[in-house]
matplotlib code that plots the C-alpha trace (Angstrom):
import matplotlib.pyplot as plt

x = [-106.6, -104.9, -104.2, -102.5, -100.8, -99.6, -98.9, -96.6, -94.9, -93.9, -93.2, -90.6, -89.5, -88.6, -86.8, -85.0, -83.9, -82.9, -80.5, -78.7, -79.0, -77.1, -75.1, -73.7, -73.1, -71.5, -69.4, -68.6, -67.7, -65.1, -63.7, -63.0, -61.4, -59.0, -58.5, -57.7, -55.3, -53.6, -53.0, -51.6, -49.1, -48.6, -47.6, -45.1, -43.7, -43.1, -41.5, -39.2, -38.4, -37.4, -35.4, -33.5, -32.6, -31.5, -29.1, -27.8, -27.6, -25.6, -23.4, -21.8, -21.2, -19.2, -17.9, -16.8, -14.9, -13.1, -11.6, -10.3, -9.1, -7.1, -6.2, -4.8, -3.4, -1.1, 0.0, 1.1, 2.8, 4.9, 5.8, 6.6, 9.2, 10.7, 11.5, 14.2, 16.2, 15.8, 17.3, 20.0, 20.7, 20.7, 23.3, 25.3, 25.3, 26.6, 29.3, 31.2, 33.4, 34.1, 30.7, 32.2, 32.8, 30.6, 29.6, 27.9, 26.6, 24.8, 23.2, 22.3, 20.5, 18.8, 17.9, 16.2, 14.6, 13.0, 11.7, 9.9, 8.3, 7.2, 5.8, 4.1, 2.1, 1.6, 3.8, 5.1, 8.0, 6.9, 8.3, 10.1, 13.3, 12.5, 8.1, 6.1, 6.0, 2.9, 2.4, 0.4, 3.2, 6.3, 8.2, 10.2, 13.0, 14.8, 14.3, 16.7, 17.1, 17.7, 17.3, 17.3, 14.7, 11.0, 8.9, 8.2, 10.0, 12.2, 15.6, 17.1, 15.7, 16.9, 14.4, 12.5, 9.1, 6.4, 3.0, 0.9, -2.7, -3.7, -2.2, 0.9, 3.8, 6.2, 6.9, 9.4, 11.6, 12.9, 15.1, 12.1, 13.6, 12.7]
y = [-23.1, -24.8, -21.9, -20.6, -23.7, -23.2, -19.6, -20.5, -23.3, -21.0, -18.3, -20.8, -22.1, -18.2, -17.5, -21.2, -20.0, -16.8, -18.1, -20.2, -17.2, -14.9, -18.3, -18.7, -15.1, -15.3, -18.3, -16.7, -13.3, -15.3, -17.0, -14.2, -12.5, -16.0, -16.1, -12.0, -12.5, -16.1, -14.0, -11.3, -13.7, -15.3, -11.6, -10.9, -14.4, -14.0, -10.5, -11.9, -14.3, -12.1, -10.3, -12.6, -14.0, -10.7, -10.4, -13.7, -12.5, -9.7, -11.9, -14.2, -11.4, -9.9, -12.9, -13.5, -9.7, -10.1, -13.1, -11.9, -8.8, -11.0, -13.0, -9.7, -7.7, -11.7, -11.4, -7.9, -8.3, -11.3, -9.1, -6.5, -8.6, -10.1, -6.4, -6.1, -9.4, -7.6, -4.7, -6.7, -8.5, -5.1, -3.5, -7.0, -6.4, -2.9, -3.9, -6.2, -4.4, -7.9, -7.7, -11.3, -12.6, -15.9, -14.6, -11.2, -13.7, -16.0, -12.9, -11.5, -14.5, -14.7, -11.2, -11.8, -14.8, -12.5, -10.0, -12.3, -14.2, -10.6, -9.5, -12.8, -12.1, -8.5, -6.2, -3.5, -1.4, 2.7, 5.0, 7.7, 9.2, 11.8, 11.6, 14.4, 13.7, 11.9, 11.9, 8.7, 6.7, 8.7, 9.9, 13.0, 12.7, 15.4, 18.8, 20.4, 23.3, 22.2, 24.5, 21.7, 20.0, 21.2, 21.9, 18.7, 16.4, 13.8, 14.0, 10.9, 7.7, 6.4, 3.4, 2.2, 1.5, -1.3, -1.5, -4.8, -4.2, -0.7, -1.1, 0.6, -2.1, 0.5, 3.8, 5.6, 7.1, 10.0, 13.7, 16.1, 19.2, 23.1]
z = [2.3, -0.3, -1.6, 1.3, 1.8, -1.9, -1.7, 1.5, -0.5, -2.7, -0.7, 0.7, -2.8, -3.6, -0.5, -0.6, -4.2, -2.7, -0.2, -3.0, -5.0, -2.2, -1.0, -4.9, -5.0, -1.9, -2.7, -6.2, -4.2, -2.3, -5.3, -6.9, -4.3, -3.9, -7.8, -7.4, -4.5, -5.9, -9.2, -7.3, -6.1, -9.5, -10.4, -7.3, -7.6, -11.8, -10.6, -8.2, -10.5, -13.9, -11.3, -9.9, -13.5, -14.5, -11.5, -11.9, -15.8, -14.8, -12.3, -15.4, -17.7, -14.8, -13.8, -17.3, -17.6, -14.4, -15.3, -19.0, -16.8, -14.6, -17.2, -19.4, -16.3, -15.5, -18.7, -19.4, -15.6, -17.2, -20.3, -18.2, -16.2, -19.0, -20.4, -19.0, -20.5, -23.8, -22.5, -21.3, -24.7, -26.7, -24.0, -24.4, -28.1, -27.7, -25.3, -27.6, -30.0, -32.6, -34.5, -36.2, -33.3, -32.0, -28.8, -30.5, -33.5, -30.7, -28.7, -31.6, -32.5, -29.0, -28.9, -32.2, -31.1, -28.2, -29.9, -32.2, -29.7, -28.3, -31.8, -31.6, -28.2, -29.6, -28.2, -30.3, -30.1, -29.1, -31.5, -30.1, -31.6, -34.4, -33.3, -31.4, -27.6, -26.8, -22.6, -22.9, -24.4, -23.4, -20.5, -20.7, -18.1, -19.8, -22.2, -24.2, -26.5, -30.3, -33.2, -35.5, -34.3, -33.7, -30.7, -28.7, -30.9, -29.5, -29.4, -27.7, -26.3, -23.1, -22.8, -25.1, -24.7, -25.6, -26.2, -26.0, -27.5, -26.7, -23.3, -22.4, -21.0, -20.5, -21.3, -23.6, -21.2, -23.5, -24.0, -25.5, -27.6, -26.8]

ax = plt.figure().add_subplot(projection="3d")
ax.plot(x, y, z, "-o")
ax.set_aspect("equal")
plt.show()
């Protein structure tokens, strides 16, 4: 009998042990599923994360190019409108007959003045009299027949026209041979 009574202990020892054995499994089989799904999450969230950095990346280097382009297209607009005065100085100067006199000295000496301030900001004169037509910086607005000069060569300008940078202020507006 004490055998039995042994051989029952331990039967109930071993199946004790068993249950903590299936329980721990159990319990480990359920924290690995939460440390699976938590990293899962870890993963998504990281994602969403890089992503929005990247878009908000993206944002200030656009930000930044719109406002040089705004900046650049104000101040080619400005240049543009103040075209115009030079024209008017350089028809001024052509008017008066008296080179000596004061009044051609003094808009002589603003017109100057202007263009410097001009080459200053970057804005070149186009050359046109005497070049090849070039559509991108020239406007033909009329074509004449000229054995003396060649094909697509310019034979008189009407306007002149500027450059600032690479950017076209205004265009040559010019008389293209044959």
């Amino acid at each position: 009998m004490a055998n039995k009574k042994s051989e029952e202990t331990e039967v109930i020892k071993n199946e004790e042990v068993k249950e903590e054995k299936s329980e721990k499994k159990a319990k480990k089989s359920k924290d690995a599923q939460l440390i699976e799904k938590k990293d899962e999450e870890i993963k998504e969230l990281n994602d969403k994360y890089l992503r929005l950095l990247a878009e908000y990346d993206n944002f200030k280097k656009r930000t930044v190019k719109e406002k040089e382009a705004i900046y650049t297209d104000a101040f080619m607009l400005s240049l543009t409108n103040l075209l115009p005065v030079i024209d008017n100085l350089e028809r001024g100067l052509d008017a008066i007959e008296d080179k000596e006199s004061g009044i051609y000295k003094g808009m002589e000496m603003i017109l100057k003045q202007t263009q410097e301030i001009f080459e200053k900001m970057g804005v070149t004169v186009i050359e046109a009299v005497g070049k090849e037509f070039d559509p991108n910086i020239h406007n033909a607005v009329m074509h004449i027949e000229d054995e003396t000069l060649g094909e697509n060569i310019i034979a008189e300008e009407f306007q002149k026209g500027y450059m600032y940078k690479e950017k076209v202020l205004r265009y040559s507006m010019v008389k293209v041979a044959n």
